[in-house]
N, C-alpha and C positions, 0 to 999 in steps of 0.2 A: 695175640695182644698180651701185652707183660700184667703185672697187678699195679693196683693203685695204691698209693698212700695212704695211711691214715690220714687225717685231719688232725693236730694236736688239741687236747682237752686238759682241761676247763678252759681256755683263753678264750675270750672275746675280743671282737675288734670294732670300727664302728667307723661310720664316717657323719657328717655334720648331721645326717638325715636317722641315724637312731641306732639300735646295737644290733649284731646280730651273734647271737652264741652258736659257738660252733661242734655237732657233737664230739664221743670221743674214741666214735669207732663208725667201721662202715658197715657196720648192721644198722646203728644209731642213722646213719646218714640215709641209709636205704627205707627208714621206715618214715624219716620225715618227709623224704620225696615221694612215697606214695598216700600218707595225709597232708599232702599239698591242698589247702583248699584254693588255692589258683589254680584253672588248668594250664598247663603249661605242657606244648612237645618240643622235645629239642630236637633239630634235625642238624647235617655238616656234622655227621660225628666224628670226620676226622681232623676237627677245630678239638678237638677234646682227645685226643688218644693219647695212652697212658704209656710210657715206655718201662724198664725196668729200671728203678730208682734204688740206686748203693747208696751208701752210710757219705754223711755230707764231709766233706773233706775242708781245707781252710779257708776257700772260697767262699763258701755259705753265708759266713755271719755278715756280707757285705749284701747280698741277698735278702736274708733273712730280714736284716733291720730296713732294705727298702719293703720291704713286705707290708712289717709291722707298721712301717710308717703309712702306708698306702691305707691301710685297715683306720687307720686313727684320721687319715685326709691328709695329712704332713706332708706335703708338698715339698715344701721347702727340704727336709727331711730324707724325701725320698732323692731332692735334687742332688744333695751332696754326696749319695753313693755312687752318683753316673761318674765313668772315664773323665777325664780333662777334655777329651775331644768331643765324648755328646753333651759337657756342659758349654763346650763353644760354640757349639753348633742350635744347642737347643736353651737358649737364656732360661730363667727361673721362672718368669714371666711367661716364655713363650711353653713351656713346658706343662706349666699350671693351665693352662688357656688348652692342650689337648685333651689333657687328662678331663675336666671343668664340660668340655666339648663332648669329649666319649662318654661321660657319664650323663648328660644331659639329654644324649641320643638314647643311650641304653633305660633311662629315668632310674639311674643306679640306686638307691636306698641303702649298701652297706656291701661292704666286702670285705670277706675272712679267709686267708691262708693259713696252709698248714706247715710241716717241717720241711727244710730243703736239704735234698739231695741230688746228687750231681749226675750228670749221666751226657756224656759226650761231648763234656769238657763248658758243660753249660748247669748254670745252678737251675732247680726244678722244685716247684709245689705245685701242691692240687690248690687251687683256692675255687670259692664258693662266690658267687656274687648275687644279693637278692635286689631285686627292680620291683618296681612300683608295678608295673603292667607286663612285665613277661615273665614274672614268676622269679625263680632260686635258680639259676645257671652253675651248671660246675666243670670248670676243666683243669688243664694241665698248663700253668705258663712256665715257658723255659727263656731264662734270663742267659744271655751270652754275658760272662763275665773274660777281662781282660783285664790284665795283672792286679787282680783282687777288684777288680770295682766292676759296675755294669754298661757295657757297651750296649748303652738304650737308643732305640729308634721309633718311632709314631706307633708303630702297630705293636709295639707289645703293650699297651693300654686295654686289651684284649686277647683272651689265652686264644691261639689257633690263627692270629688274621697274617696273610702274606703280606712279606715287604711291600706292598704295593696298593696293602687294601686299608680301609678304614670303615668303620660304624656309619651306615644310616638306618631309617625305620622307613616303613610305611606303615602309616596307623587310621583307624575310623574311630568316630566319634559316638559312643553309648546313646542308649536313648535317654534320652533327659524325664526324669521322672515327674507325678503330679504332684502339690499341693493341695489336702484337700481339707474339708471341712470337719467339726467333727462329727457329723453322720456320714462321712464318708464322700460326702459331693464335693466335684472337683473346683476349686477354686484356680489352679490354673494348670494348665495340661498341653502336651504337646511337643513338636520339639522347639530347640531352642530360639530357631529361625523364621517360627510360624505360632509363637505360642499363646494359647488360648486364655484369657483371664474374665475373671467375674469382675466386671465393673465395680462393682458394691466393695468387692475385697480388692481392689489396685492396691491401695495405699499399705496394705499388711503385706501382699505376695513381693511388691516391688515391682523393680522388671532386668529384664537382660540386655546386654547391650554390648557393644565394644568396651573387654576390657583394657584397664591401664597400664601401662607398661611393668608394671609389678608384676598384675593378674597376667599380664601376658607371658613373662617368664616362668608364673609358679603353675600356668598351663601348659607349658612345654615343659617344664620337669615334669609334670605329671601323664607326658606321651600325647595328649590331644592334638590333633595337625592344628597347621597353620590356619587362621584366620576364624578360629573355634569363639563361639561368644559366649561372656559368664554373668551370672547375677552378680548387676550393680549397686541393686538397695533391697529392703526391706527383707524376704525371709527368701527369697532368690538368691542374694548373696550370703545371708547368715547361713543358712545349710546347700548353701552350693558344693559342695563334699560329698556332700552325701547323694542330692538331686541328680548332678551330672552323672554319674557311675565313674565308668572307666575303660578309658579305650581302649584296642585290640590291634593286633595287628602283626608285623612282622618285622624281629632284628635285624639285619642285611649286614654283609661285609659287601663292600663293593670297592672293583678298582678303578681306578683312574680313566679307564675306558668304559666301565659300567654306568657310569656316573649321571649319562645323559640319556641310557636306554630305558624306557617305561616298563619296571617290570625287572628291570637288572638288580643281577647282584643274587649273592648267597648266602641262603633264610638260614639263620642262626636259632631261631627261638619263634614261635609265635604265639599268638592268645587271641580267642574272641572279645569281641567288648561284652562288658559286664553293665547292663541297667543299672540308671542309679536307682533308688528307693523311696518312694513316697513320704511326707512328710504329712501327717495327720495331726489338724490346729483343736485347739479348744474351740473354734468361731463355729456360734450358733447363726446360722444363713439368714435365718428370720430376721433377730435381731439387728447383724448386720446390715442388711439391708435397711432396718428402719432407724439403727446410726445415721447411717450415709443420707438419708430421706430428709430425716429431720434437720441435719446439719446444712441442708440442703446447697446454696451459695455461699454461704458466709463462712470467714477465714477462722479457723478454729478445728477444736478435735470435742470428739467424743468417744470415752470409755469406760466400759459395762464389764462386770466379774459378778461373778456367782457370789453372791454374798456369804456364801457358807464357805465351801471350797477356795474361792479364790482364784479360780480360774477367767483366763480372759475369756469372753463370750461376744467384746464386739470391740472395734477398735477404727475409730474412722478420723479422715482429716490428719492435725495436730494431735494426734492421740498421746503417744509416749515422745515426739523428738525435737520439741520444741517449749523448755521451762519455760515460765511467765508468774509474775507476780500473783501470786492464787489471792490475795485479799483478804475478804473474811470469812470465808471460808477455810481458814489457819486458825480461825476462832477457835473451831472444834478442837484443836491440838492443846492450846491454850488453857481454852476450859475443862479439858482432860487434864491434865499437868497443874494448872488452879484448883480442884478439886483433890485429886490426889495429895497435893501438899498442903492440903486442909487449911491454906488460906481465903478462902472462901466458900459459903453453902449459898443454895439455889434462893432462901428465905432472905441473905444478906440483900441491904438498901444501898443504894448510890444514887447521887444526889442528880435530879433530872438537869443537863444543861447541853447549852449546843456548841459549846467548848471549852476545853482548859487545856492549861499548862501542867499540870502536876508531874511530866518527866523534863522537863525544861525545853519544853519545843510545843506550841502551840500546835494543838490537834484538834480537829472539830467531825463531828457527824458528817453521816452524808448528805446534803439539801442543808447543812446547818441548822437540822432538825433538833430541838429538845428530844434528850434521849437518857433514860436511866430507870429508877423505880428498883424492882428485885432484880436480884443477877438474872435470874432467866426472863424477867422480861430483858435485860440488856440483849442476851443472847438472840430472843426471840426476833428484838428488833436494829442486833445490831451496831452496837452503841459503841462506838469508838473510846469517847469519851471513860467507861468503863474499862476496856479492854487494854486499851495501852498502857494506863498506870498499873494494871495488874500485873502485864507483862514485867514491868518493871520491878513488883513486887516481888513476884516471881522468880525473878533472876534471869541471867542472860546465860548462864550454864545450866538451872534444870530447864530452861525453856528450849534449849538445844536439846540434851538430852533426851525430854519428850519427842521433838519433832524426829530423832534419829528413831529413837523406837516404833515412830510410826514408819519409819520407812527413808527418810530424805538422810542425804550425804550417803548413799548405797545406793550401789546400781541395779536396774528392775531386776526382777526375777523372773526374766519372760524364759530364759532357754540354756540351754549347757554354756559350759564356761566356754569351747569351742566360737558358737555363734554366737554370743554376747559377743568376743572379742573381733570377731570378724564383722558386726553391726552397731558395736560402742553406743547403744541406746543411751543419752547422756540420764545423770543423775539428778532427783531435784533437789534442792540444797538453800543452807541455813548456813550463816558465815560461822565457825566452828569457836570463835569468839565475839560475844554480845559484854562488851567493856563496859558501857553508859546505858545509862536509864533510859537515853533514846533510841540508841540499839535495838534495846530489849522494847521498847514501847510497841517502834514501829514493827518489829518482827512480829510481834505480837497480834499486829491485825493482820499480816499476811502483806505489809509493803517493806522499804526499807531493802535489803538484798536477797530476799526470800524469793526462790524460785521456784516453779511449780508444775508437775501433766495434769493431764488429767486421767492418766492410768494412778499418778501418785493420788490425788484424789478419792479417784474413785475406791485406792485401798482403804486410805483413810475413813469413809464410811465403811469399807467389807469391815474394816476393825468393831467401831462400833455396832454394827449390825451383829459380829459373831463374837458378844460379849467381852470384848476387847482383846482378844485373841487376832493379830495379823497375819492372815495367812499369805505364801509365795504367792505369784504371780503367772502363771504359766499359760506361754501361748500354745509350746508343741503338747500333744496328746501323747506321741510317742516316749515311753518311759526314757529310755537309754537318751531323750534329746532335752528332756527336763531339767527345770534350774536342781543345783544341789542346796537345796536352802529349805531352811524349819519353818516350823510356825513360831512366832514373835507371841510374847505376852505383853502385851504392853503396857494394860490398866485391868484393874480387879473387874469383876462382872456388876457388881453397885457401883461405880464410876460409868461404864459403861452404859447402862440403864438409864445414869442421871442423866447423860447426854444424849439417848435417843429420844427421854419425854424433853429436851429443852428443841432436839430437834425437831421433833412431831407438832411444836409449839409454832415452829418457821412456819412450816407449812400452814396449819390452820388459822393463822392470825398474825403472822409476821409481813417477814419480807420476801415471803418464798410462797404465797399463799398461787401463783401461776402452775406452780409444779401439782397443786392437786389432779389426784387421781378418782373418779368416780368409783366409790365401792371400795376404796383401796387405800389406807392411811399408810400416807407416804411420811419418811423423817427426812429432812432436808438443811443445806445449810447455803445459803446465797452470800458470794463474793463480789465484789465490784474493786479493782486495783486501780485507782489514779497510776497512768503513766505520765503527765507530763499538760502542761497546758499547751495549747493550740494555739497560741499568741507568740508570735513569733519579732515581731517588732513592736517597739513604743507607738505608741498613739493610732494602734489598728482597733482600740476600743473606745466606743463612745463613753466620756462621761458618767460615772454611775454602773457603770456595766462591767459585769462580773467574767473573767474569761471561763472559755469551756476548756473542759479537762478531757484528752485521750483517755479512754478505761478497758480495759481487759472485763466482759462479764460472765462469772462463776454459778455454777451452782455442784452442786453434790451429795445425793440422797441415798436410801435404800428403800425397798417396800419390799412381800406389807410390814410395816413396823413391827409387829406381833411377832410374824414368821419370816423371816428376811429369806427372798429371793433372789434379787436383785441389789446390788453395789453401780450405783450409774457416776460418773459426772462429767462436764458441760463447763468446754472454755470458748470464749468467741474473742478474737481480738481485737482491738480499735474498735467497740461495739458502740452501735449505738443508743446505746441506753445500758441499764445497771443489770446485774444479774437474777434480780427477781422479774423483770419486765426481756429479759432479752433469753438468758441461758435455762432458766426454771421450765420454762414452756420446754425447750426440747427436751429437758430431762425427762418431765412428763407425758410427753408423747411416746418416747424411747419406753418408758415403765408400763405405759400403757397395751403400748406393742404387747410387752416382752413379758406381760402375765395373763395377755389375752382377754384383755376387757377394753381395749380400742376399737 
């Protein structure tokens, strides 16, 4: 057997799928192929035989730059070095479609040639090809060139394959890794076709299923056989990369007559499948589970963080994927950002009534209750009437501002940028311009286009709770799957403070007085969002009679006050009744759980 070529160095080449640098010697190339951390055997070594390669003669550079272009994906590129007769034979179209083909069989990832030299009247490089699942391939492709160009046919798409052979695989499918909690219990396990899930945790794990004709192609680039199934929602699909592993199996050259025998054809390359790897959540099981309990029927989400850290600990229903008018429960952000811009202290009066106009849109209480006295009683109990002319005061740029700092118009921080993008958990969000006084009024109690989770909630307490400090979000435990995001300052530690005694106020004498916790001074803040009235035609109301309003009902706490725990909150939709009578109770059961005085 003659020598092989160098590889020329420093060049890199690359195809749509990423780079691969090529070394600059074969000592360099022999030490990468034995810290291969793929395993990888090559068998059919004589698809790879190296013959004795002279100095390139003027043939080359027509070689050479289909080479280059092969390395870059340049189809087009590489089309216009072929003969006039294999561009007749073989359209641009029909050309791209083999190459597009054999690389989709091989799950190519990138391919690098070296320098061409001639050798029996045929141009010759070593190139290097690496694949998703059978490792770094290297041989010898010898291009037949005729009067300076290349006389290409199907099988040189692949160094070694006879006129008559072409690429297929036979591949298995990895074992599909668990999802598990964060003591380590599984929340869903098995394989993909039989897979086991914690009830309590459905709505976080997702599930599997036939994917879409996307997920169907970007499964067969990545070697999986036919009819493989992938996560469709929640953290099944977000780290489905990493879950499924990666299969194994065997390159083939096969011919035309191999084609139909089980078992035909000649092994080029093979790999075992590689397990994918568990994915370990923040979800405390306990808690979860009394999410899920408490939430019990009714259409809505609840979400629980560690009030210090920030981390997710429970997440059920409509947790994070469904904004909704949060209500007043926006108060809080309000009268964080009212405070701050020292237009207002706790001691200020406002005049008790059960409506005005003061932003030019008539606004009233909830029940058209009298409502006012000191700021914190407004807060305590609510008071529209206060709240929205503040907003106004306020402004509709630092009341944005505040609501960004707490977290809205930015997307959660559950997970790596990777599975965010692959799960598009939407953002909650404030229109990024408040023009008018009624803009700002209404934003200001949390209607108007203000949208809301209750993961964004329940940060909104962790802030408060961890002296206005907002910390990330994170669902995976696993470092390397973690959001890349800080901790937020949002409001000084005495801003902070004012707002968990106005919220400790809800609780013991407000409109949040359902969320008490026995032994346990909870701070809390109850929402109710008018969606819309229930009257749908003229004269479906008697006389005198007031129509009902659809409500979204809120709540959003932390315990114990003193020592924060616990970050919870509590959305119910179309609820039937307000958020201190409907949402406060499950927060407080959830708190009750999850500090162990239930």
């Amino acid at each position: 057997m003659g020598r092989s070529c160098d590889v020329r160095g420093p060049q890199s080449y690359r195809t749509g799928h990423g780079h691969l640098s090529v070394p600059g010697s074969a000592a360099a190339r022999r030490r990468r192929i034995l810290t291969r951390a793929v395993p990888l055997v090559v068998v059919a070594l004589a698809a790879f035989v190296v013959g004795t390669v002279v100095a390139a003669d003027a043939e080359a550079p027509a070689a050479q730059r289909f080479l280059d272009a092969w390395g870059r994906g340049d189809y087009a590129a590489m089309h216009a070095e072929l003969t006039a007769g294999a561009r007749s034979e073989y359209s641009l179209e029909r050309f791209r479609r083999v190459y597009e083909d054999s690389e989709g069989t091989a799950t190519v990832a990138a391919v690098a040639a070296g320098d061409v030299g001639e050798q029996g009247g045929a141009a010759v490089a070593p190139v290097r090809i690496r694949t998703h699942i059978f490792g770094t391939l290297e041989g010898q492709l010898s291009l037949p060139i005729s009067d300076g160009q290349i006389a290409w046919t199907p099988n040189l798409v692949y160094p070694g394959l006879a006129s008559d052979e072409r690429l297929s695989r036979r591949t298995r499918a990895p074992k599909r890794a668990s999802i598990l909690a964060a003591d380590r219990s599984p929340l869903a396990r098995g394989p993909a076709a039989a897979r086991s899930v914690d009830g309590d945790a459905s709505a976080i794990v997702g599930e599997i299923g036939t994917p879409t004709d996307a997920q169907a192609r970007e499964l067969a680039s990545g070697g999986f056989p036919p009819g493989s199934l992938t996560g469709t929602s929640g953290l099944e699909l977000a780290f489905d990369d990493r879950i499924a592993g990666k299969p194994g199996g065997q390159l083939l050259a096969v011919s035309a007559d191999e084609e139909s025998e089980v078992g035909g054809g000649r092994v080029l390359a093979r790999t075992e499948p590689v397990p994918g790897e568990a994915v370990r959540t923040t979800i405390d099981p306990a808690l979860q589970r009394s999410a899920v309990a408490a939430l019990g029927g009714l259409y809505g989400g609840v979400a629980v963080l560690d009030a210090r850290k920030g981390n997710v600990l429970a997440l059920a229903g409509l947790a994070y994927s469904a904004p909704q008018p949060p209500g007043s429960t926006f108060k809080v952000i309000t009268a964080t950002g009212a405070l701050d811009a020292g237009i207002v202290k706790t001691s200020d009066e406002f005049p008790v009534e059960t409506s005005n106009g003061e932003i030019g849109r008539e606004i009233a209480n909830a029940y058209d209750e009298p409502c006012g006295g000191s700021f914190t009683n407004a807060f305590v109990h609510s008071c529209n009437t206060v709240f929205a002319p503040l907003g106004a005061e306020l402004g509709g740029q630092q009341l944005v501002e505040t609501a960004e700092l707490f977290g809205f118009n930015e997307t959660p921080s559950l997970f790596d940028d990777r599975a965010t993008a692959a799960l598009e958990p939407p953002a909650s969000t404030i229109p990024k311009t408040l023009d008018t006084d009624i803009e700002a009024g209404e934003s200001a109690i949390g209607q108007g286009e203000v949208l809301a989770t209750p993961l964004e909630l329940a940060s909104v307490a962790q802030t408060i709770a961890n002296k206005g400090v907002r910390m990330p979000t994170p669902l995976a435990r696993n470092e390397e799957l973690a959001p890349d995001a800080e901790p937020v300052e949002v409001t000084s530690p005495k801003t902070a403070a004012t707002v968990r005694e106005m919220m400790i106020g809800v609780v013991n004498e407000g409109t949040g007085v359902a969320a008490a916790v026995p032994g346990v001074q909870v701070a809390g803040k109850t929402g109710t969002a008018e969606l819309g009235s229930t009257v749908a035609q003229p004269g479906q109301l008697a006389p005198g009679e007031d129509p009902e309003h659809e409500v979204d009902a809120w709540f959003t706490a932390f315990a114990p006050a003193s020592d924060p725990k616990l970050a919870v909150a509590v959305m119910i939709v179309e609820a039937s009744g307000d958020g201190g009578t409907v949402a406060a109770p499950i927060a407080g059961q959830v708190l009750s759980t999850g500090l162990g005085v239930g």
